[in-house]
N, C-alpha and C positions, 0 to 999 in steps of 0.2 A: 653859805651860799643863799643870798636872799631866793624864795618861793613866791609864788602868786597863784590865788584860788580865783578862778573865772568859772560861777555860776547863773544859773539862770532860773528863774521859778517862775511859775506858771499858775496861778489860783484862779476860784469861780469866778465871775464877775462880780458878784454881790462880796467879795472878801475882800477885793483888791483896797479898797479904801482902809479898810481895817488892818491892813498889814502896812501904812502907811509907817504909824505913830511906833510899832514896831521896830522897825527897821529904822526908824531914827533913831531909836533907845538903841537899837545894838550898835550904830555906828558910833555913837560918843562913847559909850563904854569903852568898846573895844578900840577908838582912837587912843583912850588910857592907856594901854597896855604896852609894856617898856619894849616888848617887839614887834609889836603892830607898825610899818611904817608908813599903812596908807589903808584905806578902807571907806569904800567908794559903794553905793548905790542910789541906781538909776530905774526911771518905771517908763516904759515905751510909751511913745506918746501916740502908737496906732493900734497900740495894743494894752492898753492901762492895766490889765493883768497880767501882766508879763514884767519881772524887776529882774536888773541882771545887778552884778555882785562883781565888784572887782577889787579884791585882798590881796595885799604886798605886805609877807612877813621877813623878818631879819635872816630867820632860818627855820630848819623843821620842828628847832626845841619850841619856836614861839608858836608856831600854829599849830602846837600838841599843848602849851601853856593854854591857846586862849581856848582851845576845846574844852578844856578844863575849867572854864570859867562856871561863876555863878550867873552869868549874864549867859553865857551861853546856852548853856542849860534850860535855862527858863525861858528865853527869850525865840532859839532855834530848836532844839528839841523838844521845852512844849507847847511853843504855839506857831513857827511859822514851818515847819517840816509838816504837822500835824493837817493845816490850810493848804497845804502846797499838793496843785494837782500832778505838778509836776517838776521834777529836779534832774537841771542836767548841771555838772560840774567836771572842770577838771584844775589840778593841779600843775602847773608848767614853769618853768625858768626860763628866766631869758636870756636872751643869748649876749654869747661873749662878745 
């Protein structure tokens, strides 16, 4: 059953830019990956600190695959979690 992670980050003002080049590294990475089938982000345009995150996996084995990434890793664990003043996420399916 395909999944979707819908989150949202939050950083200083002075970060937002810097999280730019970021989050494009992880979207091509992670567009690689055989169960990624979609992987989307977006930065508010009334709010330039604010990027939301919109992730459509095949199933739960891929979005435990890309967790497990080398990309992930380096990319979400040590630099944009570590920036982020703020993280709200959730995981949802959709419906039948």
């Amino acid at each position: 059953m395909m999944l979707i992670q819908s989150i949202h980050f939050t950083f200083a003002p002075e970060d937002a830019d810097r999280v730019v080049e970021i989050f494009k590294e992880l979207r091509t990475r992670s567009l690689a990956e055989a169960g990624v089938v979609s992987f989307e982000v977006a930065r508010s345009k009334d709010k330039p600190h604010v990027f939301a995150l919109w992730e459509v996996y095949r199933d739960e084995a891929a979005l435990r695959a890309h967790m497990e990434t080398e990309h992930f890793g380096r990319l979400v664990i040590g630099a944009i979690r570590p920036l982020a003043k703020q993280r709200l996420g959730e995981t949802v399916f959709p419906l039948d």
